[in-house]
N, C-alpha and C positions, 0 to 999 in steps of 0.2 A: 494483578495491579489494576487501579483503576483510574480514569481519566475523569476527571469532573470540570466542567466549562458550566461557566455565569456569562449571562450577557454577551453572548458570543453573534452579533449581527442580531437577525431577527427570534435566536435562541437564547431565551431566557432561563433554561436549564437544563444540564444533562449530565446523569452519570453513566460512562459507558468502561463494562467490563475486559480489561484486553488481555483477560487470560484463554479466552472462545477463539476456536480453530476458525471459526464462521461466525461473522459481525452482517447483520444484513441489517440496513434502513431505509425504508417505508416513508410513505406521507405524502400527499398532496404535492403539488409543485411549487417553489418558491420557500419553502420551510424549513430552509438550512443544512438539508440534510451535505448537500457539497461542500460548503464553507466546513460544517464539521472534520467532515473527511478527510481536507487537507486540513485542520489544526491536527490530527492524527496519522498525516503519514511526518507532520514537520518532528513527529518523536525520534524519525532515523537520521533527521540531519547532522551532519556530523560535524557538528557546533561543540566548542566547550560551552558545559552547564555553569562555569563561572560560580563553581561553591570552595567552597576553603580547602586547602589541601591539609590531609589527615597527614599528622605527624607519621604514624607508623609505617602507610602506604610509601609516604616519601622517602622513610630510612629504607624499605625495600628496597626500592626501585634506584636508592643510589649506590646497589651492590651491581649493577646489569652489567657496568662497563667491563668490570672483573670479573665476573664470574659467566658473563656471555647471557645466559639462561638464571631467570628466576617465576617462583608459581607462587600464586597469591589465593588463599582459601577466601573466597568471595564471601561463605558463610560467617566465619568472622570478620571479615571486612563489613559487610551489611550490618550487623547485629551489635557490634561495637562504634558504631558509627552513624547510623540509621538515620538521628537529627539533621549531623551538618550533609548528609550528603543530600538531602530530599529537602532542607529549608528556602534554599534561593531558588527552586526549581521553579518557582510560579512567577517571580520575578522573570527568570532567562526564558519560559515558554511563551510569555506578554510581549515581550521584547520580539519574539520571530513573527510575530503575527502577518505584520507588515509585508512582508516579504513571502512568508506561506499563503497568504491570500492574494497580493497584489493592488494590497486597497491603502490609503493614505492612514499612519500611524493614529491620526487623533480619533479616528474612530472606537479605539478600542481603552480611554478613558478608563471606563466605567466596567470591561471584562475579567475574567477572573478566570483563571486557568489553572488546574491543579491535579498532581501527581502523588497516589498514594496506595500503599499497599495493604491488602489482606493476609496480616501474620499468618492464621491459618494456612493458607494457599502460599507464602512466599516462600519456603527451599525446594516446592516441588516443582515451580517457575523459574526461580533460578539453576536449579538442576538440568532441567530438560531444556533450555535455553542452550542453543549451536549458534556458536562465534570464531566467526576467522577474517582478519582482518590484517593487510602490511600495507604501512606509508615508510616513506622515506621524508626527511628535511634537508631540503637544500643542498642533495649529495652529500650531505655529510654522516649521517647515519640511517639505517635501515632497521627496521623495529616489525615481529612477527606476533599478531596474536593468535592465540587458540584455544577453543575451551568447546570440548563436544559435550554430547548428549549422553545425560546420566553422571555427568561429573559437577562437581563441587572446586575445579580449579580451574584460574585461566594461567595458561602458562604465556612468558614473555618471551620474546628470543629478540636479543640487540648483536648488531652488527655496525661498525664502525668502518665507516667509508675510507677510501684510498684519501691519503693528505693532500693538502694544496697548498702553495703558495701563500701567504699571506689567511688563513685559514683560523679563522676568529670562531674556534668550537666551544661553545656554552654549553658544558653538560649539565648543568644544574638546568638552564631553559630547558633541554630536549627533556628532563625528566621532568617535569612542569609539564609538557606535552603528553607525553603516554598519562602520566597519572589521570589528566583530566579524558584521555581516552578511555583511560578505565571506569574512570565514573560516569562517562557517558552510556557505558556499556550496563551500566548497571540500571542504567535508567532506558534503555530500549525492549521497550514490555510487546515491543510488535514485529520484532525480526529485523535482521537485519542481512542486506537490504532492501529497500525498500523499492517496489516499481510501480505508477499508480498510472491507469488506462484510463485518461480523463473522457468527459463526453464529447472535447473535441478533438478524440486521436485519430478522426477520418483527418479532418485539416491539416496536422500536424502529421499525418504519413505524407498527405502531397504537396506542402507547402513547407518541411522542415528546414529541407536545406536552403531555401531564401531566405525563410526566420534568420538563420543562424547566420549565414552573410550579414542579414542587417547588425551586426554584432560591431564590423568592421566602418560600417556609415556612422552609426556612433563613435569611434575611437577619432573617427576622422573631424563630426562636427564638433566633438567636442574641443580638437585642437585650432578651432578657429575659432570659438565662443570668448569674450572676456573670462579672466579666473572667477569671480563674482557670480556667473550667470552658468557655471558649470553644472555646482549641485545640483541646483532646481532642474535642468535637463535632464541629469542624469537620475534624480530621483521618477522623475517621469517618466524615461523611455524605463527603468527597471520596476515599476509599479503595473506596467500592462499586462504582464498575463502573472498566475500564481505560479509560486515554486514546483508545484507539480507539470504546471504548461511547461514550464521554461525549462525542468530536469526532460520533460519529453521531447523538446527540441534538440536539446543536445546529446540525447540519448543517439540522434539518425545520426551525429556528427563520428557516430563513434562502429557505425554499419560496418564501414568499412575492414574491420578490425576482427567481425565476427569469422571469417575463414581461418585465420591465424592463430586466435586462442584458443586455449585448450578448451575442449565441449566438458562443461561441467554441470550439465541439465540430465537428470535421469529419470524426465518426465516426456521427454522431444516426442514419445511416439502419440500424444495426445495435441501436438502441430500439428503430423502424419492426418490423424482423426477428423480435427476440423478441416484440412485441405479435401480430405476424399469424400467426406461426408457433407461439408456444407459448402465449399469454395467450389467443388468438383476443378482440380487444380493445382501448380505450387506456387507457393512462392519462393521467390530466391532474389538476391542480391549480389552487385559486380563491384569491382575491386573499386570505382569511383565512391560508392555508396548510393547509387540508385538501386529501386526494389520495381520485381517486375514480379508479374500474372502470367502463369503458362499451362496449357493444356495441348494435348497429343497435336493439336493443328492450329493455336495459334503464340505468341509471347507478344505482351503490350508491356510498358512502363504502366506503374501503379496510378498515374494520374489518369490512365485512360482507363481504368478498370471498374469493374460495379460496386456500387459502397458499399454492400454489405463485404466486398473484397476489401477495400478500404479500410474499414472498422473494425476487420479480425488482425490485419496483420501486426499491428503490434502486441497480440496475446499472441502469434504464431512464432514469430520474434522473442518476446519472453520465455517463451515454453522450451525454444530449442536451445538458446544459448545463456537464459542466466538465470532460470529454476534452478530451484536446491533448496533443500531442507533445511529448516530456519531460515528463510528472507520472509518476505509479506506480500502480498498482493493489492491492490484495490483495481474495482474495476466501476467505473461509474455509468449505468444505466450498460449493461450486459445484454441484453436486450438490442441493442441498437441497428438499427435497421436487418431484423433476423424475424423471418417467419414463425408462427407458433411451432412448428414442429423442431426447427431450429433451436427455439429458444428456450425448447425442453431439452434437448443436448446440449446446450451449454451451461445447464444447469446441473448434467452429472457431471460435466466437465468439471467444471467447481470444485464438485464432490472431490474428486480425485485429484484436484490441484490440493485440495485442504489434506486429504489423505496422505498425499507425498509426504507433509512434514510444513507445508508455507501455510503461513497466515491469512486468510482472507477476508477481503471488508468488499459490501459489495454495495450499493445502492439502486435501487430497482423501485419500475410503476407493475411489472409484470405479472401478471397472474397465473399466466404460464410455468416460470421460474418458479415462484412461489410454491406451486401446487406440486411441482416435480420436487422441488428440495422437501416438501413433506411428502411423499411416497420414499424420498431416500432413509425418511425420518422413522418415518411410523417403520420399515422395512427393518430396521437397523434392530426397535424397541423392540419391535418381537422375531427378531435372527432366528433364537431357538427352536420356532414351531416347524413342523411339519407345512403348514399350511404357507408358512412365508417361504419355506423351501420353493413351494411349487407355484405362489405368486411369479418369484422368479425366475424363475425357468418359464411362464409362461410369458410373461413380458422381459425375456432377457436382459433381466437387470445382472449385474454382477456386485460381490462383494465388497473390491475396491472403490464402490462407487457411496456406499453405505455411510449415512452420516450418523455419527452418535449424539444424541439430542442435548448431552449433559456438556455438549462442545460449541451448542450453535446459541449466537446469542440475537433475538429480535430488539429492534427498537421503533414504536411507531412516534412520526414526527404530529402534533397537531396544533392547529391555529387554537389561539386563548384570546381572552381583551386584550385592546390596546394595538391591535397585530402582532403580540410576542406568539412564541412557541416554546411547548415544552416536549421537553425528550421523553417516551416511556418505557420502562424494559417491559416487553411481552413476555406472559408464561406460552411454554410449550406445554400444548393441551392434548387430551388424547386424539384428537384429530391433528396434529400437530400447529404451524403456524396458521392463525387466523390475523388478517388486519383490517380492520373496521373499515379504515377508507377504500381498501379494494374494490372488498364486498358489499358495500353499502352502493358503491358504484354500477357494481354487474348487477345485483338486485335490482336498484329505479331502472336500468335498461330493460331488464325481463319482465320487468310491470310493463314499463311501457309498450317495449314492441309487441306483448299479448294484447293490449288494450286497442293497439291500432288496429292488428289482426283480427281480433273478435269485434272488433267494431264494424270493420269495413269488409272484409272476406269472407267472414262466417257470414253476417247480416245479409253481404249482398245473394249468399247464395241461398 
């Protein structure tokens, strides 16, 4: 599937592929590439798409009550229906903008947003596409989805809550609800769900749980505001940070909770990795939801801890308790206060986050990262030699770490007239990725500092 934005802020264009295990974007600073990324992770919101309900899907779904269990061939559901389900999608993506950025509605006028498939590449997407998913409505019913990898069906499973009292059950609404759950599943080309490491998840590990109390200073001004003067408040204080801040604020509200639910990450020893390797350390968290720093001699709360402690714990936190195959990833500037050597290990990290089975979007200045995702690259293109055998084994690479190049997608961001930017897909070359702005950047340095050196050092001597 692919993602096409018009006029998106200061991007004037972009088509980006989201069948790629690895989305990396490139570019100068200020060029959209962030604003992008949250219009891309707002794909797992679990929004109805607000398109028509298909006759056929409705008549299924109104056998659940009775029969408990029904399974719905997505291949014919897509294929006989392909129009109404994909028409209003540009409409309901415009509409979340607001709220996935944090910026005031009228800005986005003139954008265009759009969701569309490659026939070619659509049953092998929807095939290998892993969904599980249970809500309940209003105690009154409970609804299971499921559809793994390699399959062509999602099965439904309905349960019908204990009765109550005065108990006003709308089964025609509840089935109104799954349906447009279905069709939203059919529209999430990026995993689900979704966890996005914004650039400011240092702030947001030591400042979360104040965030989140201000939740309740709103409920309270708002009960003493005139009714007239609420919206405007409230549209203000929920315009301040984007849907990715705000899901990561509420992400710490829910710390707590990680001891008691079942571990269903079968990625956590790559937490293990980044504690021993870069934190030298753990972390962990207490029954309130505070996260502490501990090593052999000492344990601080995380607000007293070094940033680069800071700015890993919420991938250590991902990694252990809510990886799994098929969600998605973003991590925005990965890099983030990590030394070069650091930040070539967290660039196999990647690797093997994207190997597990999760999606990954990343946005990076690093050149580090960069050059290490092309040795996993070029590694991978030539597996079969003898000679890349012995590459790694001399630089102890391993195979899980191996990215396959027909997986990874580059995009570089660049200034145009007017201040616009356009988006462009990079080829992977036989050196694998190259990006203008990086290299063009290290090269005037290496003129430069040669020029001063031979100017002044050599000369004087």
């Amino acid at each position: 599937m692919y993602y096409k934005v018009e006029n998106l802020g200061k991007i004037k264009s972009a088509t980006i592929d989201l069948s790629k295990d690895l989305t990396i974007f490139c570019g100068p600073n200020n060029t959209g590439k962030t604003f992008l990324s949250y219009a891309i992770y707002g794909l797992s919101d679990p929004i109805s798409w607000g398109v028509e309900i298909i006759p056929s899907l409705h008549s299924q779904l109104m056998e659940l009550e009775s029969k408990g269990v029904v399974e719905v061939n997505l291949f014919d559901l897509i294929f006989e229906n392909k129009e109404i389900i994909y028409k209003n999608n540009s409409k309901s993506l415009k509409s979340k903008l607001p709220i996935l950025l944090g910026v005031e509605s009228n800005q986005f006028e003139n954008s265009s947003l759009k969701l569309f498939w490659d026939d070619s590449t659509l049953f092998d997407e929807i095939k290998k596409a892993d969904f599980q998913l249970n809500f309940s409505s209003m105690g009154q019913f409970s609804v299971d989805f499921g559809k793994g990898n390699n399959s062509e069906f999602l099965k439904i499973s309905f349960q019908r809550l204990a009765f109550k009292e005065n108990d006003n059950f709308n089964y025609e609404y509840s089935v109104g609800l799954i349906h447009n759950t279905i069709l939203q599943f059919l529209a999430l080309p990026i995993g689900f769900p979704s966890f996005f490491l914004t650039a400011e998840r240092s702030g947001v590990t030591v400042f979360g749980k104040e965030l989140l109390s201000n939740r309740f200073d709103v409920t309270s001004k708002l009960q003493t505001l005139e009714e007239s003067k609420r919206s405007d408040y409230l549209k203000k204080k929920t315009n301040l940070y984007s849907k990715a801040i705000q899901d990561a604020i509420q992400f710490q509200n829910i710390i707590p909770n990680f001891k008691s639910e079942a571990k269903i990450s079968q990625i956590d020893f790559l937490a293990d990795q980044i504690e021993e390797e870069i934190l030298r350390g753990k972390i962990s968290t207490d029954d309130s939801g505070d996260v502490y720093y501990s090593t052999n001699e000492i344990r601080v709360s995380i607000q007293q801890a070094a940033s680069t402690i800071k700015s890993m714990t919420s991938l250590i936190l991902f990694l252990r308790y809510r990886a799994r195959s098929g969600s998605s990833l973003f991590i925005d500037e990965p890099e983030l206060n990590l030394h070069p050597d650091n930040q070539r290990l967290i660039a196999r990290i990647i690797a093997q986050i994207v190997n597990a089975g999760i999606k990954v979007f990343i946005s990076t200045h690093s050149d580090y990262i960069i050059r290490e995702l092309n040795n996993l690259i070029l590694l991978k293109k030539f597996s079969d030699t003898d000679k890349t055998k012995e590459l790694m084994d001399r630089y102890s690479y391993e195979e899980k770490e191996l990215l396959n190049p027909d997986k990874v997608g580059v995009y570089s961001f660049e200034h145009i007239e007017d201040g616009k930017v356009v988006v462009e897909s990079l080829p992977l070359t036989d050196s694998g990725i190259n990006i203008n702005s990086i290299n063009k950047a290290i090269n005037n340095q290496n003129v430069i500092a040669q020029d001063i050196y031979y100017s002044l050092v050599e000369n004087e001597g």
